[in-house]
C-alpha positions in Angstrom: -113.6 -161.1 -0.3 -111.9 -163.8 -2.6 -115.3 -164.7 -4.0 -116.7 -161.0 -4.2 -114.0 -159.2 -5.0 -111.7 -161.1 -6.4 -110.6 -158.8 -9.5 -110.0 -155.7 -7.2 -108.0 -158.3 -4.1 -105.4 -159.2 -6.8 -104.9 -156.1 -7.9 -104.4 -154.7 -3.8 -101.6 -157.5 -3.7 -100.0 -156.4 -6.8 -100.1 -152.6 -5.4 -99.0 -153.9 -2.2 -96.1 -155.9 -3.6 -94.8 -152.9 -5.9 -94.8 -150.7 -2.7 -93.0 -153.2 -0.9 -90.6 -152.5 -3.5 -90.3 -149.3 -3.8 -90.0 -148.6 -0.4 -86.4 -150.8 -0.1 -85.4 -148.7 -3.4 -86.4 -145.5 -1.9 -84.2 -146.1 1.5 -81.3 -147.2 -0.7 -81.7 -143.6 -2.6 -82.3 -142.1 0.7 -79.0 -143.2 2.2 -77.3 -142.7 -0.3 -78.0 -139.1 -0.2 -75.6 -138.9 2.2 -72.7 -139.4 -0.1 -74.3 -137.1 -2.3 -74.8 -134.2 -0.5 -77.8 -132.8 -2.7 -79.8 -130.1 -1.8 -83.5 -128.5 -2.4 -85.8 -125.0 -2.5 -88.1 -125.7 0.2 -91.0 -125.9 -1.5 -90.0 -128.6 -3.7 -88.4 -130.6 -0.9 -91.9 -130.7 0.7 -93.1 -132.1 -2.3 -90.9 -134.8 -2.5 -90.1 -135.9 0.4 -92.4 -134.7 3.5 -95.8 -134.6 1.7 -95.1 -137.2 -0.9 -97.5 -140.0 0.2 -94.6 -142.8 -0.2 -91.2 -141.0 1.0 -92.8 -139.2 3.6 -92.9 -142.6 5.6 -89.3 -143.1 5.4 -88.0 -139.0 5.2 -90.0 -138.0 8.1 -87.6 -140.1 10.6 -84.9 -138.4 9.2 -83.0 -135.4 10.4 -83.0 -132.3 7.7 -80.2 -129.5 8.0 -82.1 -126.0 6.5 -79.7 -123.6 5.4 -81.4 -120.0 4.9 -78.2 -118.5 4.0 -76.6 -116.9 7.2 -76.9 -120.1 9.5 -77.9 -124.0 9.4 -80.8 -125.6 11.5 -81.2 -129.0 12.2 -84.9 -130.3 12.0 -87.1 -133.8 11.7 -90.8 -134.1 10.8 -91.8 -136.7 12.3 -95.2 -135.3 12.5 -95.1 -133.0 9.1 -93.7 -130.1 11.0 -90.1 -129.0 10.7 -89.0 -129.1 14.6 -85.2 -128.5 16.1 -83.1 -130.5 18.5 -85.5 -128.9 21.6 -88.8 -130.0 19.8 -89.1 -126.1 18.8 -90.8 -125.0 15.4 -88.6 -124.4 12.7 -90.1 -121.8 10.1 -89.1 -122.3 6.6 -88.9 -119.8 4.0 -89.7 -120.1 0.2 -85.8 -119.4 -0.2 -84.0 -121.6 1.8 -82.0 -125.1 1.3 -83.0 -128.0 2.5 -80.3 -131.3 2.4 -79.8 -134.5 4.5 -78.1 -133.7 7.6 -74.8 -135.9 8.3 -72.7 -137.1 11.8 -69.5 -136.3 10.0 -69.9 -132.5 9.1 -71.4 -131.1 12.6 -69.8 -131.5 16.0 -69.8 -134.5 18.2 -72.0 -132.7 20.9 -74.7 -132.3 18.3 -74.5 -135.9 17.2 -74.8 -137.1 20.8 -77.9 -134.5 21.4 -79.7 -136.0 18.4 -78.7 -139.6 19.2 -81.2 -138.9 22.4 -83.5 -136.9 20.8 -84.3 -139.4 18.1 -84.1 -142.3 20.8 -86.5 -140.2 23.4 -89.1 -139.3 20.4 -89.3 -143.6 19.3 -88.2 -142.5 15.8 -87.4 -145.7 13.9 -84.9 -144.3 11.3 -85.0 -146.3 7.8 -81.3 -145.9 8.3 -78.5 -145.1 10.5 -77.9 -141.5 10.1 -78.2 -140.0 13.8 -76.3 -143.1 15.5 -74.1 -143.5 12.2 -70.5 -144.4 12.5 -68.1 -141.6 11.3 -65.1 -141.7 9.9 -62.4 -139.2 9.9 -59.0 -138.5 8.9 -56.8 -140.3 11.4 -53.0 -139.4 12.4 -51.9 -143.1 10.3 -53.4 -142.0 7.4 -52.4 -138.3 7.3 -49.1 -140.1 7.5 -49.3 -142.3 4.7 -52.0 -139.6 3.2 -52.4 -141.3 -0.4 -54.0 -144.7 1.1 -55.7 -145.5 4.3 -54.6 -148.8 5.6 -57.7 -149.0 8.3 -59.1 -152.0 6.9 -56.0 -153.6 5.4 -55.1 -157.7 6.6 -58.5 -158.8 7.2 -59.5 -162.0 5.7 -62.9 -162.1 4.4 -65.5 -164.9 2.5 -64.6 -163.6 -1.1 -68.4 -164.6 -2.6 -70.4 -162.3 0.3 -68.3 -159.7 0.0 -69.3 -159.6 -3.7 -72.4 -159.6 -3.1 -72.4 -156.6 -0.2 -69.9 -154.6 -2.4 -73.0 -154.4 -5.8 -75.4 -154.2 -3.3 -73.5 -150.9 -2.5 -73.3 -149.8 -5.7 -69.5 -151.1 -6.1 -68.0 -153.1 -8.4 -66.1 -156.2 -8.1 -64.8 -159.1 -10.8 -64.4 -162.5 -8.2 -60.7 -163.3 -8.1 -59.5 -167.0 -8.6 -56.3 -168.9 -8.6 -55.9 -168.1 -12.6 -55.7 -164.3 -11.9 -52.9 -161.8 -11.2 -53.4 -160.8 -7.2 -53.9 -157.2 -6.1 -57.9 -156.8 -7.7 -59.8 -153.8 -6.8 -63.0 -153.4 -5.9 -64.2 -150.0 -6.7 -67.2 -147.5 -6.8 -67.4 -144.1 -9.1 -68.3 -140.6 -7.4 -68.9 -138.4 -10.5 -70.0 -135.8 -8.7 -67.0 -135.3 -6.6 -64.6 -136.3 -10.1 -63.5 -139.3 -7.9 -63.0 -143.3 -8.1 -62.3 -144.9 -4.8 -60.9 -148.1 -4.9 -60.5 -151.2 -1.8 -57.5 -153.1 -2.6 -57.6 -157.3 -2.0 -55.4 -160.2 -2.6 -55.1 -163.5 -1.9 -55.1 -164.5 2.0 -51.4 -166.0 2.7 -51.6 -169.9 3.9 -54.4 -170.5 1.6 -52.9 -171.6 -1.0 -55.7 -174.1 -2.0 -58.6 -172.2 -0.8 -60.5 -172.4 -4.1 -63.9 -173.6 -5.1 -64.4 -176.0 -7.9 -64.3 -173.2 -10.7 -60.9 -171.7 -9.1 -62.7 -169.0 -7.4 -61.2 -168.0 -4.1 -63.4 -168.7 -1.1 -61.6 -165.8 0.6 -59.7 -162.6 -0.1 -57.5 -160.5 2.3 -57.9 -156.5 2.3 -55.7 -154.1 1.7 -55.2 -150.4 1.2 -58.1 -147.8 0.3 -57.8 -145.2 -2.7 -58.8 -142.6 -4.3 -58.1 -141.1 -7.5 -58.9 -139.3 -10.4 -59.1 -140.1 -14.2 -55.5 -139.5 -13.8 -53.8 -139.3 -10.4 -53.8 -139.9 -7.1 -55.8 -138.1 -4.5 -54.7 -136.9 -0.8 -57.0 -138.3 1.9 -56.8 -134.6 3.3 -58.5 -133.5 -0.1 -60.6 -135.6 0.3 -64.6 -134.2 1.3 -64.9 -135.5 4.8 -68.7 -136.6 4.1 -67.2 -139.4 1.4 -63.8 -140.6 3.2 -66.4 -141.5 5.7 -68.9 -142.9 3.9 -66.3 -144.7 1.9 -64.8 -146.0 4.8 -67.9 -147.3 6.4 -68.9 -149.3 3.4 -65.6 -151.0 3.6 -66.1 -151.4 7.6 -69.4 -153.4 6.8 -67.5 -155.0 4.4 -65.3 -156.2 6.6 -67.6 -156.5 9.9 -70.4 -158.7 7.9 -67.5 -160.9 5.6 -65.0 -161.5 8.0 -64.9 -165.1 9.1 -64.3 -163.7 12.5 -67.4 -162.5 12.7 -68.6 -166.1 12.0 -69.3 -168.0 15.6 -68.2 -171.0 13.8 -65.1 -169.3 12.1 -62.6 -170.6 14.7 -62.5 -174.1 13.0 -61.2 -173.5 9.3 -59.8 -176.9 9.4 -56.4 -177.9 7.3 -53.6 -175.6 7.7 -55.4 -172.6 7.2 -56.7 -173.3 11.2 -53.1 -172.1 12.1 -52.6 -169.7 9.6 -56.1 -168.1 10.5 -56.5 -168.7 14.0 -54.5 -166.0 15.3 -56.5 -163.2 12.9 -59.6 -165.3 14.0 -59.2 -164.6 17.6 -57.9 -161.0 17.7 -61.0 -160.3 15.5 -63.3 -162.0 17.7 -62.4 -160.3 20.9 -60.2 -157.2 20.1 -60.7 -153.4 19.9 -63.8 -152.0 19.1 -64.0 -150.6 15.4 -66.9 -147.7 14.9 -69.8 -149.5 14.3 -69.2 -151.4 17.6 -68.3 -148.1 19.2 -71.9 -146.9 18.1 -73.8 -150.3 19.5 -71.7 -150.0 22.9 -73.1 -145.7 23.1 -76.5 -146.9 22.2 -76.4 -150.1 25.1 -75.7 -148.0 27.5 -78.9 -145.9 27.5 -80.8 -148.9 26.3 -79.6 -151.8 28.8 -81.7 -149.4 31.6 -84.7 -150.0 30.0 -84.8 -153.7 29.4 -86.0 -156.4 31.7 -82.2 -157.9 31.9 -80.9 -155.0 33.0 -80.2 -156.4 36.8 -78.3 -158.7 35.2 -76.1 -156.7 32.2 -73.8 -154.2 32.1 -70.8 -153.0 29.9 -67.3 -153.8 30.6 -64.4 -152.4 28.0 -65.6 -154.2 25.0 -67.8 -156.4 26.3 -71.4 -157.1 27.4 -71.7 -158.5 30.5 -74.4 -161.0 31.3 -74.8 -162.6 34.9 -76.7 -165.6 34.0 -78.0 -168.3 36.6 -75.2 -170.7 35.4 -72.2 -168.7 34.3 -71.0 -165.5 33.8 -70.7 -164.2 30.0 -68.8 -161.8 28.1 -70.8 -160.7 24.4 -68.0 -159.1 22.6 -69.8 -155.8 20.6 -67.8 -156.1 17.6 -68.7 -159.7 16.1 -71.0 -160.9 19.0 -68.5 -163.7 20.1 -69.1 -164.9 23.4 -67.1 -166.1 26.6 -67.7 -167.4 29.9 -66.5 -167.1 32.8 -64.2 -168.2 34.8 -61.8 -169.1 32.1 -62.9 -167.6 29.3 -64.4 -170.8 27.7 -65.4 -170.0 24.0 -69.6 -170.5 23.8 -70.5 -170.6 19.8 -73.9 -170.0 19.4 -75.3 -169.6 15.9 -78.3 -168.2 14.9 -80.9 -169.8 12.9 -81.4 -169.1 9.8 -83.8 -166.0 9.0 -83.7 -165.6 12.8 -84.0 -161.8 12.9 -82.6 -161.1 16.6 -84.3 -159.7 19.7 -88.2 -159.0 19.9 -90.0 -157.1 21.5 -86.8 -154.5 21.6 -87.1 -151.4 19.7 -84.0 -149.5 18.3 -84.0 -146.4 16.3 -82.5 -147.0 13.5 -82.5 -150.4 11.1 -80.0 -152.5 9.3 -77.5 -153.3 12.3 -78.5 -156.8 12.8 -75.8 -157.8 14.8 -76.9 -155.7 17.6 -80.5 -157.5 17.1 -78.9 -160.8 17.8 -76.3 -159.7 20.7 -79.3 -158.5 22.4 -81.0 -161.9 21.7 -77.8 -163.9 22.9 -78.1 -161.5 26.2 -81.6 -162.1 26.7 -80.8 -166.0 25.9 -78.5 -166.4 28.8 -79.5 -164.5 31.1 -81.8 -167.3 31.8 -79.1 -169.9 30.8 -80.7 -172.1 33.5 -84.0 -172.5 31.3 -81.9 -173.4 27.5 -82.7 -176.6 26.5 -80.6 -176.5 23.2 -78.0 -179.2 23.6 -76.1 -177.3 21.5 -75.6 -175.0 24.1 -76.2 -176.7 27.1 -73.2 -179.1 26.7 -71.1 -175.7 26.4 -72.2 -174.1 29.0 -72.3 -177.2 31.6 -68.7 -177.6 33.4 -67.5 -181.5 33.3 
């Protein structure tokens, strides 16, 4: 093929790369859908989205809420056809509405109805949308009801959380040691009139925790916003759809930049080890925020299936392994481990690019952190057979 077609083989990688391309973009518009709450005529939402030879391969995995004016129905396409939470046709009419359904505005039966569904029909969502973490209006925050302090007090690596925040379509100016504390990072929502803003600051006992341009190697969260050109918003008034996707961007804000989500976190060396260690450790191994309340639903129809499942189970916040050697604990929030009897901290990191369990399909993508807690699982359950030293000298009891 090089030799004989050569002209049209370069051109099929081209093509192939721009699809490539245009599929990530088109998953990033997708998801973000759910912020926007758009809607479409039927006729043209087929068009662009369940016939369209690119989208289709991404909106077809999707659940679709049709609204024909008196009541709304729930549907995927998987297979082109418009079919409800008991695999029954949906008929659409010329009239009707079609928009991305979302966790947050329907009950919690219905999510947990889908959640199976989507998992019993092997959809692999581009997204999480079915087993997405939702976020509403908690008892704390109707109290303090201009500002949600969720998220405050966690310290976080300053240059990835930069990076996470414009990949989310927020913006964010690094903070060094020459600036005045309290930046925001921020995203607009012009469709809603609204501006919602994450507070950070400076992390206390890190008072020379600088690169060598002054920039801050960490930042510690505070409060979350919203507001108009001119005032203040109430969380109440806020549309539940984008307090809780608001909220869950600054959850994977914190869950992926935290350094207690880092296995290696625990040693920050200096005086920052004791000014850190507590945060470090509550992080590691304390309660369970949404997303981890999401992976711990999903384990426990999963684990069943698996070929460790003889030797897993969940406990609280924990994953449970029984290996040959030692008995683990995976915690379901940052994937921290420890063993039994005394609860020995094991720090195993993963290598770089190492993408997390094979072999294991889940529904939805982008949670890699339940990719490699699945991997650590499957890893020690035959702890006998590791031949990392790394590890080995860890596990091994003196």
């Amino acid at each position: 093929m090089k030799r004989d077609f050569a002209e049209e083989l370069k051109a099929l990688k081209v093509q192939a790369k721009d699809v490539v391309a245009m599929v990530a973009a088109q998953r990033m518009r997708l998801e973000r859908l759910l912020l926007d709450d758009r809607e479409w005529d039927a006729a043209v939402w087929r068009e662009r989205y369940v016939d369209h030879l690119l989208v289709s391969v991404l909106a077809r995995n999707l659940i679709w809420q049709v609204d024909n004016g008196a009541s709304l129905t729930a549907v995927v396409a998987f297979d082109g056809e418009l079919r409800d939470i008991d695999g029954e046709l949906v008929e659409v009419a010329a009239t009707d509405r079609i928009r991305l359904w979302h966790p947050a505005t329907v009950p919690t039966e219905e999510v947990g109805a889908w959640r199976r569904r989507v998992e019993d029909l092997g959809v692999v969502q581009p997204f999480k949308q079915a087993h997405r973490e939702v976020y509403l209006l908690t008892a704390a925050e109707e109290r303090t009801d201009l500002y949600s302090n969720r998220f405050a007090g966690h310290i976080i690596r300053q240059h990835q959380f930069a990076a996470l925040a414009r990949g989310r379509g927020w913006r964010y100016r690094l903070q060094g040691a020459f600036d005045a504390p309290d930046e925001q990072a921020h995203i607009q929502l012009p469709q809603y009139g609204l501006r919602a803003s994450l507070w950070v600051d400076r992390p206390w006992g890190a008072d020379d925790d600088w690169n060598d341009t002054g920039i801050f190697n960490h930042v510690l969260t505070d409060q979350v916003r919203f507001t108009t050109d001119r005032d203040a918003v109430h969380l109440r008034d806020v549309p539940v759809r984008v307090l809780s996707e608001v909220l869950r961007d600054v959850d994977l804000f914190v869950g992926v930049a935290s350094i207690g989500s880092d296995p290696a976190g625990q040693d920050n060396g200096g005086a920052r080890r004791d000014a850190w260690g507590d945060y470090w450790s509550s992080y590691s191994f304390g309660e369970l925020g949404a997303a981890a309340e999401v992976r711990k639903d999903l384990l426990s129809r999963l684990l069943p299936r698996l070929a460790i499942a003889d030797v897993t189970r969940i406990e609280d916040r924990f994953l449970v392994v029984e290996g040959r050697l030692r008995r683990y604990r995976i915690h379901l929030g940052s994937g921290n481990i420890l063993m039994a009897p005394n609860d020995q901290y094991l720090c195993i990191v993963p290598g770089r690019g190492e993408k997390g369990a094979d072999g294991v399909m889940l529904p939805f993508e982008g949670d890699q952190l339940l990719s490699v807690i699945l991997s650590k699982a499957m890893l020690l359950a035959s702890d006998d057979k590791i031949t990392d030293t790394t590890i080995t000298s860890q596990i091994v009891r003196p």
